[in-house]
Backbone as JSON Lines, residues from 0, in Angstrom:
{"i":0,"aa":"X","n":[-1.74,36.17,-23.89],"ca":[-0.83,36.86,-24.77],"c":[-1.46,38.21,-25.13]}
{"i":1,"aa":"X","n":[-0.72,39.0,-25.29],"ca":[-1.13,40.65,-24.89],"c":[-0.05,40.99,-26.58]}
{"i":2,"aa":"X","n":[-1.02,42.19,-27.16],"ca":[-0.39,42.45,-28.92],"c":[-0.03,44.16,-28.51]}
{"i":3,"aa":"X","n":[0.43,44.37,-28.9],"ca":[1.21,45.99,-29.01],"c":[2.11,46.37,-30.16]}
{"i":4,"aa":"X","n":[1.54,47.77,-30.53],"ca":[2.52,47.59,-31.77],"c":[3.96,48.84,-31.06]}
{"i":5,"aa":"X","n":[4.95,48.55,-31.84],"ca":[6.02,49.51,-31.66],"c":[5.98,50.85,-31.54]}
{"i":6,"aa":"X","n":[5.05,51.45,-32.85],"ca":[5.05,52.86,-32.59],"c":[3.43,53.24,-32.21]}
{"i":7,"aa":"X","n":[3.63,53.6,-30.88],"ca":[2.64,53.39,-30.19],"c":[2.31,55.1,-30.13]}
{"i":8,"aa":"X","n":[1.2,56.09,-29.65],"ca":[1.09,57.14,-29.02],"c":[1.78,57.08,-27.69]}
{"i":9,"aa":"X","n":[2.18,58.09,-26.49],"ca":[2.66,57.7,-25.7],"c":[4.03,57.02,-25.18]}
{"i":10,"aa":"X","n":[3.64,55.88,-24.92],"ca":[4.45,54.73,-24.92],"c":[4.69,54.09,-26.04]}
{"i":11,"aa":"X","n":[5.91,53.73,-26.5],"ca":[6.32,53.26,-27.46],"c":[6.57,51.49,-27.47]}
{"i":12,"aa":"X","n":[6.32,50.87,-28.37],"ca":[6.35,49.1,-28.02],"c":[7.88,49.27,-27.01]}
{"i":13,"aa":"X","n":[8.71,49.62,-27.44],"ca":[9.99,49.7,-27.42],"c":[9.78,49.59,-25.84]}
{"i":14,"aa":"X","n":[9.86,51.17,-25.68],"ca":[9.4,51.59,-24.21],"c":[8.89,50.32,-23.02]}
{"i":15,"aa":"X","n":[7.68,50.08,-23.61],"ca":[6.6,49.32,-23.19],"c":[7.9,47.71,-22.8]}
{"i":16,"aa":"X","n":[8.32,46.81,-23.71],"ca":[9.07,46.58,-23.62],"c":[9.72,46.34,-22.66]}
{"i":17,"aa":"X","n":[10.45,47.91,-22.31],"ca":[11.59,47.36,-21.51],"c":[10.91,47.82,-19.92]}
{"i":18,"aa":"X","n":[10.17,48.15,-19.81],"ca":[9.05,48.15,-18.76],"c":[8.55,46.8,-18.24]}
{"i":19,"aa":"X","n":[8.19,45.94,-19.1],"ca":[7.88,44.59,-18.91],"c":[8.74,43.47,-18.6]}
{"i":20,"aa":"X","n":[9.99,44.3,-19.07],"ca":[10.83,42.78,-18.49],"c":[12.2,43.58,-17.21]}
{"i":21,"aa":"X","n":[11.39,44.7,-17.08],"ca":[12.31,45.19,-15.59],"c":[11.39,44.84,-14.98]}
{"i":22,"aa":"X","n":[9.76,44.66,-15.02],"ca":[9.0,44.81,-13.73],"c":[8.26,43.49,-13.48]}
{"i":23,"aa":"X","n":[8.5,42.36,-14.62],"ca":[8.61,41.26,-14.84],"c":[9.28,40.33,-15.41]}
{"i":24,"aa":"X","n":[10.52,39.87,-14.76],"ca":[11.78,39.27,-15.85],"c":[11.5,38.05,-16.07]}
{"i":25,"aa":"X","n":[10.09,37.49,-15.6],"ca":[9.93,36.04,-15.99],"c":[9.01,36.2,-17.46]}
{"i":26,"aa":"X","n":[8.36,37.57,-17.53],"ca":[7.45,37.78,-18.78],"c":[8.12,37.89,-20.05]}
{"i":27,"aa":"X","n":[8.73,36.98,-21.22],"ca":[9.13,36.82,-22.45],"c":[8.82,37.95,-23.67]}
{"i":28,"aa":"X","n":[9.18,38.38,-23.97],"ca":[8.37,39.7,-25.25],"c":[8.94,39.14,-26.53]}
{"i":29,"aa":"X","n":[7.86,38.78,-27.75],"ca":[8.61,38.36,-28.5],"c":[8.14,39.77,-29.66]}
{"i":30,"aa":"X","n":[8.66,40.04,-30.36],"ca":[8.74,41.37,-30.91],"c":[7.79,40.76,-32.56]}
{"i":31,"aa":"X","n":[7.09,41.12,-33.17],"ca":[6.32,40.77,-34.13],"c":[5.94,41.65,-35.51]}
{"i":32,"aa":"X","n":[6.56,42.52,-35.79],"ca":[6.53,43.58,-36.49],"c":[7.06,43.88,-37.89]}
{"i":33,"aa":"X","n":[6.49,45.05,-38.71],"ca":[6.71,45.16,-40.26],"c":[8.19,46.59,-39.91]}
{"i":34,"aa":"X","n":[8.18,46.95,-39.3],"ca":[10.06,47.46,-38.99],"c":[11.28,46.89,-38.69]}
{"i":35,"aa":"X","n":[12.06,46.79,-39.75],"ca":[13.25,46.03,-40.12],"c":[14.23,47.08,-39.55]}
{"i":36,"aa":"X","n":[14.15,48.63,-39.53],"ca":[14.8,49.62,-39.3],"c":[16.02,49.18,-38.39]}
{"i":37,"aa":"X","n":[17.11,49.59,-38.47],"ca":[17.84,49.56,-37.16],"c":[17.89,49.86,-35.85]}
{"i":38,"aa":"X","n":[17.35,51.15,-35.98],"ca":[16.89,51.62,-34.55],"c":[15.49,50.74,-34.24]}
{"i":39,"aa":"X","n":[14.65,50.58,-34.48],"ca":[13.84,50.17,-33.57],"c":[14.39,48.35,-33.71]}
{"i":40,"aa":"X","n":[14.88,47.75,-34.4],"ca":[15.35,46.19,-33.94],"c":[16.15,46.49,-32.82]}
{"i":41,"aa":"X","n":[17.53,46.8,-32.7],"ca":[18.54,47.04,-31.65],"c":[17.65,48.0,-30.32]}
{"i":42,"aa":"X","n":[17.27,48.78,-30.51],"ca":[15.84,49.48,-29.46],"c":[15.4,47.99,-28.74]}
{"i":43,"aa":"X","n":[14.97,47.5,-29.18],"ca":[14.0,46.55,-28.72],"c":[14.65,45.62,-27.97]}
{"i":44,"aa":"X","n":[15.7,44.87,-28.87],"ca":[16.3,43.8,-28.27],"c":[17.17,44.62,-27.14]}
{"i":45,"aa":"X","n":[17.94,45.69,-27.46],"ca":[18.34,46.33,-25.82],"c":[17.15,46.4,-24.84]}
{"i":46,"aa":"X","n":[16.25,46.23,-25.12],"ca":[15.43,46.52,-24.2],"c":[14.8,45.8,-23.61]}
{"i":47,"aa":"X","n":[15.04,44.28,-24.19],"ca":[15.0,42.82,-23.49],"c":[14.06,42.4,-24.39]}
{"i":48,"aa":"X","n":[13.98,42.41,-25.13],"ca":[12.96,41.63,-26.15],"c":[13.59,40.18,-26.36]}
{"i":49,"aa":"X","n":[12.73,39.23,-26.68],"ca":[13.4,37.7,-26.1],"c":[13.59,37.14,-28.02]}
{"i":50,"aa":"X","n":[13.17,37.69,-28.9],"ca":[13.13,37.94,-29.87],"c":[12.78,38.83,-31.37]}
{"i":51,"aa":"X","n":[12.94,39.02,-32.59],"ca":[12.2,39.73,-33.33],"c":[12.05,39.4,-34.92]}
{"i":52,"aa":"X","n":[10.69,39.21,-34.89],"ca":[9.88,38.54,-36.16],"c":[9.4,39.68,-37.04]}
{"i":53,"aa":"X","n":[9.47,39.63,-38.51],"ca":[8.92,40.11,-39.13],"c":[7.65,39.49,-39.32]}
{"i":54,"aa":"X","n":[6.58,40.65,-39.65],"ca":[5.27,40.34,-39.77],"c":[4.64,39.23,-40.8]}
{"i":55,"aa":"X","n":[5.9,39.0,-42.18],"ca":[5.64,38.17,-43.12],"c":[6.14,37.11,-42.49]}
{"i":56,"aa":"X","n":[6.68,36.53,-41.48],"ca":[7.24,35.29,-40.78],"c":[6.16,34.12,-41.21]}
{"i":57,"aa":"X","n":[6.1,33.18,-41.94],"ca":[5.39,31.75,-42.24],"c":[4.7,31.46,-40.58]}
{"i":58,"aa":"X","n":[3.38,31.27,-40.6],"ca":[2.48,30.56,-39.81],"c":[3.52,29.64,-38.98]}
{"i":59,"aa":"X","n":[3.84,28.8,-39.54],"ca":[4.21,27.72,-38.71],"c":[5.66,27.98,-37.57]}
{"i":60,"aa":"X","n":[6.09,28.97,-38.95],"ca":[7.92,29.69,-37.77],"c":[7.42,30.81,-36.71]}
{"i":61,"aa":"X","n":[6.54,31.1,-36.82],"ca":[5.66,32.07,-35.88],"c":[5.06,31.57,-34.81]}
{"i":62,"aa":"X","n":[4.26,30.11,-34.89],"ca":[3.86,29.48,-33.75],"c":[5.44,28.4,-33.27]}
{"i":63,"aa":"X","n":[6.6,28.37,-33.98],"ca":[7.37,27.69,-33.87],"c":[8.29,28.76,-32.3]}
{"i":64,"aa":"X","n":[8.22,29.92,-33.08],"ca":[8.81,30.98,-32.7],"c":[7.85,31.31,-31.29]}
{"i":65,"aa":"X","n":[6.91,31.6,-30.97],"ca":[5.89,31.67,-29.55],"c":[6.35,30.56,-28.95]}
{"i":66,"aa":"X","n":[6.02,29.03,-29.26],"ca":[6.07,27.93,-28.15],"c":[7.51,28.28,-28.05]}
{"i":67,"aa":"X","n":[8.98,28.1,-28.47],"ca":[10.18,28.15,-28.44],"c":[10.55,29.35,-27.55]}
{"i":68,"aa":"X","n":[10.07,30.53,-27.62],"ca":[10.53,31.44,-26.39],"c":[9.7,31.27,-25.21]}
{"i":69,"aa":"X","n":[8.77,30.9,-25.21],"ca":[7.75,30.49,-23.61],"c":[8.94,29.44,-22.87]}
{"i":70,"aa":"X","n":[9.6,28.49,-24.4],"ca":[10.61,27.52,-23.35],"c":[12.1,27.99,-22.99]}
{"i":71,"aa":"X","n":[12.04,30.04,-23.6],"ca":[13.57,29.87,-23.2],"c":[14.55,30.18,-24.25]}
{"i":72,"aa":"X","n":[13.98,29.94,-25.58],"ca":[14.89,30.37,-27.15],"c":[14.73,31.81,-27.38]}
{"i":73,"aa":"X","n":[15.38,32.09,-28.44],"ca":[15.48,33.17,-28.91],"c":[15.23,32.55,-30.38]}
{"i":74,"aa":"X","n":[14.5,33.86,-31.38],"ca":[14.09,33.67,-32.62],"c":[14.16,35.27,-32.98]}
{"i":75,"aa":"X","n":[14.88,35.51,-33.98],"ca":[15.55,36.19,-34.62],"c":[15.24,36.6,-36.16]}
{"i":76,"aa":"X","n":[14.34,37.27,-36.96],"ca":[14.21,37.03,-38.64],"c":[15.48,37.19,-39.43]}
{"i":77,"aa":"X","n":[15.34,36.14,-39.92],"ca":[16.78,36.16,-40.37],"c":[17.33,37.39,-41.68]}
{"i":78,"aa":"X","n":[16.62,38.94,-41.99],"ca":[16.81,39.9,-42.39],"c":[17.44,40.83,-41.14]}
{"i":79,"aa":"X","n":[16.47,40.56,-39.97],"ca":[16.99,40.75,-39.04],"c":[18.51,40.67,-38.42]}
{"i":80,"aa":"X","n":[18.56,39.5,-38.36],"ca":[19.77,38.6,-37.53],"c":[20.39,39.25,-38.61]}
{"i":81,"aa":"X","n":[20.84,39.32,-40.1],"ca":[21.72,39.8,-41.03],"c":[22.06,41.41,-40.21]}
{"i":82,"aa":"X","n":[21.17,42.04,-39.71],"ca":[21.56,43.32,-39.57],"c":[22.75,43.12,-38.22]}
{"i":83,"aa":"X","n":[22.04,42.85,-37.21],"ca":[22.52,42.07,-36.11],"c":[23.94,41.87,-36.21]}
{"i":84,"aa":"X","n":[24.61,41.21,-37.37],"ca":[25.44,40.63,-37.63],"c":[26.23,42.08,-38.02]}
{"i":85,"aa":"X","n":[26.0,42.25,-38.6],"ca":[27.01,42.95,-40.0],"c":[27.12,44.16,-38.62]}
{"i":86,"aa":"X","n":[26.25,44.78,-37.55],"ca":[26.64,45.85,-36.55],"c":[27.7,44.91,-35.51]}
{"i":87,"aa":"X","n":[27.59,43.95,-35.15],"ca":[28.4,43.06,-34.13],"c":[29.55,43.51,-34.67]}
{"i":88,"aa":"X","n":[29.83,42.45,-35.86],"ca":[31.21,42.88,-37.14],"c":[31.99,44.09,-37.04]}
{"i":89,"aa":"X","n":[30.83,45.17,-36.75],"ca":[31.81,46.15,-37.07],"c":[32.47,46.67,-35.59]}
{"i":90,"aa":"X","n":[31.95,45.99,-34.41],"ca":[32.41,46.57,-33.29],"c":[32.72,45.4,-32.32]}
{"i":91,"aa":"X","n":[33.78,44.08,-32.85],"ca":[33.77,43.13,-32.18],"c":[34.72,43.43,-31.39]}
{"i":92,"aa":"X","n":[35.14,42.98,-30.06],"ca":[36.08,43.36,-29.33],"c":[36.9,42.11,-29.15]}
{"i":93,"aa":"X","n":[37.77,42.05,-27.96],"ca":[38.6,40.86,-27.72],"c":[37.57,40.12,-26.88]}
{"i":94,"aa":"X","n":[37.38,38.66,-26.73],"ca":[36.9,38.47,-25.13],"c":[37.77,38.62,-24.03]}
{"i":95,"aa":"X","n":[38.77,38.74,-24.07],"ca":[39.33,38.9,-22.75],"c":[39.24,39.78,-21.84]}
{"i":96,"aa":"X","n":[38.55,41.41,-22.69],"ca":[38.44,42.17,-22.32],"c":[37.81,42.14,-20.87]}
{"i":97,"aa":"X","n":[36.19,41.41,-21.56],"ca":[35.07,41.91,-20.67],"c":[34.64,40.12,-20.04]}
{"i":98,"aa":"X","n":[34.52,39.09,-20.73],"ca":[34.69,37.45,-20.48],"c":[35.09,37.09,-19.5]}
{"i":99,"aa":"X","n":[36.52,37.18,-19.97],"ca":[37.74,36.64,-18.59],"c":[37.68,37.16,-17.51]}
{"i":100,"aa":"X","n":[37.74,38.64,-17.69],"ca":[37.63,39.24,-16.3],"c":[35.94,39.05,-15.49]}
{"i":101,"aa":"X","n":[35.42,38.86,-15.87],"ca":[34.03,38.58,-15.39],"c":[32.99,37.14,-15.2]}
{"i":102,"aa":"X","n":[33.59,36.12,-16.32],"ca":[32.91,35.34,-16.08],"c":[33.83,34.09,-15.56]}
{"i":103,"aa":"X","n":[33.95,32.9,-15.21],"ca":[34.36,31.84,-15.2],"c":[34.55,31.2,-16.64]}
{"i":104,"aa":"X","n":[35.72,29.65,-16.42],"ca":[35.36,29.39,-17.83],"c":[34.41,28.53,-18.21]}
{"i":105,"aa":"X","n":[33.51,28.14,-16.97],"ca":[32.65,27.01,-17.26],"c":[31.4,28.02,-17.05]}
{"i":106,"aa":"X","n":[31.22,29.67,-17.26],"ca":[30.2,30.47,-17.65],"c":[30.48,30.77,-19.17]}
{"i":107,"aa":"X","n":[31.69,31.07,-19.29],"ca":[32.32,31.62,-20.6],"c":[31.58,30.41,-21.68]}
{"i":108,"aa":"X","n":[31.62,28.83,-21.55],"ca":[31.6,27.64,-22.25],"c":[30.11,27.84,-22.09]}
{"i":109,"aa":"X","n":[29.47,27.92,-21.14],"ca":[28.2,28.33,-21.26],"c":[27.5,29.67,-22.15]}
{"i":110,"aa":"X","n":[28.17,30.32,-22.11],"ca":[27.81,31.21,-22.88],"c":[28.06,31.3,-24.75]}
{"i":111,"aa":"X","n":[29.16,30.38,-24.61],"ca":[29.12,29.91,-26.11],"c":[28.2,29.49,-26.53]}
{"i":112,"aa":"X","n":[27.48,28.52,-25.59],"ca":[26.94,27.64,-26.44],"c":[25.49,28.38,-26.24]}
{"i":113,"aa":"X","n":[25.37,29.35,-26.22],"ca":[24.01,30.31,-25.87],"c":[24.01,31.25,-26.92]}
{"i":114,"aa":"X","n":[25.4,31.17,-27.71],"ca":[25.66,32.27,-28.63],"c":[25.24,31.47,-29.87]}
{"i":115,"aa":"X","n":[25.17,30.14,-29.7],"ca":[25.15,29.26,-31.23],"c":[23.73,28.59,-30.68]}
{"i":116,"aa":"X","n":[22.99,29.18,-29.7],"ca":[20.92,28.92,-29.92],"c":[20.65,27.04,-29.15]}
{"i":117,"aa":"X","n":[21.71,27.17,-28.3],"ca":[21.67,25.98,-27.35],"c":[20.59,26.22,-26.43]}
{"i":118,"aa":"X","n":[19.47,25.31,-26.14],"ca":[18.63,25.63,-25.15],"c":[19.32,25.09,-23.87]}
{"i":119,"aa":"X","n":[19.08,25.25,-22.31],"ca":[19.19,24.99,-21.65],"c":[19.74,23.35,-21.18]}
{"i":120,"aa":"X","n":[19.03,22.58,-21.8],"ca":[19.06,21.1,-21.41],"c":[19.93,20.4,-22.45]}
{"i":121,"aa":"X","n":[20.2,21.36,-24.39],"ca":[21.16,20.95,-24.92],"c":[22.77,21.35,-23.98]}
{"i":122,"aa":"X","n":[22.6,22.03,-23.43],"ca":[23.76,22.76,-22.84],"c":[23.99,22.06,-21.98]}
{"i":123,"aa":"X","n":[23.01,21.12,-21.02],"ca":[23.63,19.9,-20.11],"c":[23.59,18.76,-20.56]}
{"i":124,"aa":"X","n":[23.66,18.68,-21.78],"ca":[23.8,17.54,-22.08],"c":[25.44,17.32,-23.2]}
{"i":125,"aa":"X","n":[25.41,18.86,-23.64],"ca":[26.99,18.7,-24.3],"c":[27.97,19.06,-23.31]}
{"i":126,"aa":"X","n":[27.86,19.73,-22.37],"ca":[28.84,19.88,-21.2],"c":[28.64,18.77,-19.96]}
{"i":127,"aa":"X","n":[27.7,18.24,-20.23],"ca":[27.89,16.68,-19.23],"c":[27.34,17.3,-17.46]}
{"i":128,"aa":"X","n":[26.15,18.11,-17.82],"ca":[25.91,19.06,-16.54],"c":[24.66,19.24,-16.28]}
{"i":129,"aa":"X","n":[23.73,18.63,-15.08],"ca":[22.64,18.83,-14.87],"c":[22.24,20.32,-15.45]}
{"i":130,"aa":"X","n":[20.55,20.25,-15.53],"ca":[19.93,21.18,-16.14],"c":[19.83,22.28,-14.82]}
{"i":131,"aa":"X","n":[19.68,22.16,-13.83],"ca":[19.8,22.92,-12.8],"c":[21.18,23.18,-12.88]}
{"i":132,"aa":"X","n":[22.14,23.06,-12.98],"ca":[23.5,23.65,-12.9],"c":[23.6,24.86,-14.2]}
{"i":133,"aa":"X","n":[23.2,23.92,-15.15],"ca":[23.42,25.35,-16.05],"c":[22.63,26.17,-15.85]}
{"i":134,"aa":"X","n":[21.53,26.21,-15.67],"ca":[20.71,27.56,-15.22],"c":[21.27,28.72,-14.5]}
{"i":135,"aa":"X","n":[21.98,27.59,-13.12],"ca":[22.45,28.5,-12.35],"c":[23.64,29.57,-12.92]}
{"i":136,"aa":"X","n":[24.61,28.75,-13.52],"ca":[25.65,29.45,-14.86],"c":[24.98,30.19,-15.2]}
{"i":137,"aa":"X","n":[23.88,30.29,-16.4],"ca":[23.03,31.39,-17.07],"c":[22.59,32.01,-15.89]}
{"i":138,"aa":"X","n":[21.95,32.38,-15.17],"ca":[21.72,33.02,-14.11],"c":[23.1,34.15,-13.68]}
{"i":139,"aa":"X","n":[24.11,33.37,-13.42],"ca":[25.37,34.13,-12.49],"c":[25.95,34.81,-13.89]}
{"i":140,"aa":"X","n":[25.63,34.4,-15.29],"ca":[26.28,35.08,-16.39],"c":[25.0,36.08,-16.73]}
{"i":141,"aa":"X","n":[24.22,36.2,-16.34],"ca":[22.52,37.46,-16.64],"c":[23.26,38.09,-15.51]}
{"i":142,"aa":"X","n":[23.64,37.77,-14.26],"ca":[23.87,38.61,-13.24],"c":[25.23,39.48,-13.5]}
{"i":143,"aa":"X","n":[26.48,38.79,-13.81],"ca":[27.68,39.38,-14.35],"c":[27.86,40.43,-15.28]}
{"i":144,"aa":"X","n":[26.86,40.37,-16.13],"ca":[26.89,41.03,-16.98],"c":[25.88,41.65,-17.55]}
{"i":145,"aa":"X","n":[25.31,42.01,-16.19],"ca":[24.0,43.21,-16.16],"c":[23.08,42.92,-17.45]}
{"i":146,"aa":"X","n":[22.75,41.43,-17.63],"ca":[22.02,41.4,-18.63],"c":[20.86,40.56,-18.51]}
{"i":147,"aa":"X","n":[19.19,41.26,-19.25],"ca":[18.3,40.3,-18.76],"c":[17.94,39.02,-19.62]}
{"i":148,"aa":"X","n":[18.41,38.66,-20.25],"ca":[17.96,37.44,-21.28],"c":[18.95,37.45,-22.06]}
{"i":149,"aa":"X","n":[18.56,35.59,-22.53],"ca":[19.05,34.71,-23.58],"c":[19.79,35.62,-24.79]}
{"i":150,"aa":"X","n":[18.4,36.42,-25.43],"ca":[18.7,37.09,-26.3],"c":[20.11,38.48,-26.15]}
{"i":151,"aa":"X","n":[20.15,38.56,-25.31],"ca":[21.19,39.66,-25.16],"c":[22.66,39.07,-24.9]}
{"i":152,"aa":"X","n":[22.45,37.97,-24.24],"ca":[23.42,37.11,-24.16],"c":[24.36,36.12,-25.57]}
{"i":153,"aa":"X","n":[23.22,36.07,-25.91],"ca":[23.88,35.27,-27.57],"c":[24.25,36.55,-28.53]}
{"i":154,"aa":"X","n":[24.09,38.02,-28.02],"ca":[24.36,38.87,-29.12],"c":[25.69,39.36,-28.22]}
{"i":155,"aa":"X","n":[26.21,39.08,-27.0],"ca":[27.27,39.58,-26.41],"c":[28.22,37.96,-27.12]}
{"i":156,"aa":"X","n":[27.66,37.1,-27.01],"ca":[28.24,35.87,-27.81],"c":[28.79,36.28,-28.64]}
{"i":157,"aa":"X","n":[27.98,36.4,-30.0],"ca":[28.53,36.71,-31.22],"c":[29.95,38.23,-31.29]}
{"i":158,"aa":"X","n":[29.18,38.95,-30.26],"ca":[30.18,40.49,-30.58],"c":[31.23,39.86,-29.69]}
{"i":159,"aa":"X","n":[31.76,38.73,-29.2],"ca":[32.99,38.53,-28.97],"c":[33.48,37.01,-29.56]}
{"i":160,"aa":"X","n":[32.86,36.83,-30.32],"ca":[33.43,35.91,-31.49],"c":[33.49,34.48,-30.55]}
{"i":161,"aa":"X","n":[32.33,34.46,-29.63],"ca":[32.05,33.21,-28.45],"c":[31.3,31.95,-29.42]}
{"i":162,"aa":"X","n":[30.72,32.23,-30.4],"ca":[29.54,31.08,-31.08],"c":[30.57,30.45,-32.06]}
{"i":163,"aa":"X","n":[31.78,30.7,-32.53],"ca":[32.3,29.79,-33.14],"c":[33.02,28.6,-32.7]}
């Protein structure tokens, strides 16, 4: 595990970031930092960050938060996730727009349940679907929709009103 802070000389965490998960999309970034700001949260997570913790995060939601994205979650501070929210809100669209025309509905059902923090194997087990099948779903829905991770995926969730 490799530490970097955001506002870096140079290269910026941000930057750095999205460097790491274009030139390694299996490498996880979980974001760890005392900037709540808007720009650098939304910075980051556009930039594939697999999550983002404030620095006061409790010991235990912090190592909860590391083992949980090595398997695949997303972890979010929930000052954070409030911001998250209230920007989605203000720019939610239809799904039909961008969903229908792009995904299937057994990606679309997958992607719900990615928007409401389903790991992989909950997701074959409430859709009645090997764990290799949904992957492949998450996979063809990262590919559809030019997106590299979980985390970007549950925030295209929410901005089309998919997690309810």
């Amino acid at each position: 595990m490799q530490k970097m802070d955001l506002k870096m000389p140079g290269m910026n965490g941000v930057e750095s970031t999205r460097r790491i998960c274009t030139e390694y999309p299996g490498v996880k970034v979980l974001v760890l930092t005392t900037f709540d700001d808007d720009e650098w949260v939304f910075d980051a997570i556009r930039a594939g960050a697999s999550g983002y913790l404030l620095k006061d995060t409790p010991r235990e939601k912090l190592v909860e938060a590391v083992r949980g994205t090595l398997a695949g979650k997303s972890f979010i501070d929930p000052v954070v996730a409030g911001k998250i929210l209230s920007q989605v809100a203000t720019k939610q669209e239809k799904p039909q727009t961008l969903i229908t025309d792009k995904l299937t509905e057994r990606e679309v059902d997958v992607l719900r349940l990615i928007g409401r923090g389903f790991s992989n194997s909950d997701i074959a087990v409430t859709l009645h679907l090997s764990e290799g099948t949904v992957r492949n779903h998450v996979s063809s829905i990262f590919s559809k929709l030019d997106i590299p991770d979980r985390t970007q995926a549950a925030i295209i969730a929410i901005r089309y009103g998919l997690d309810r």
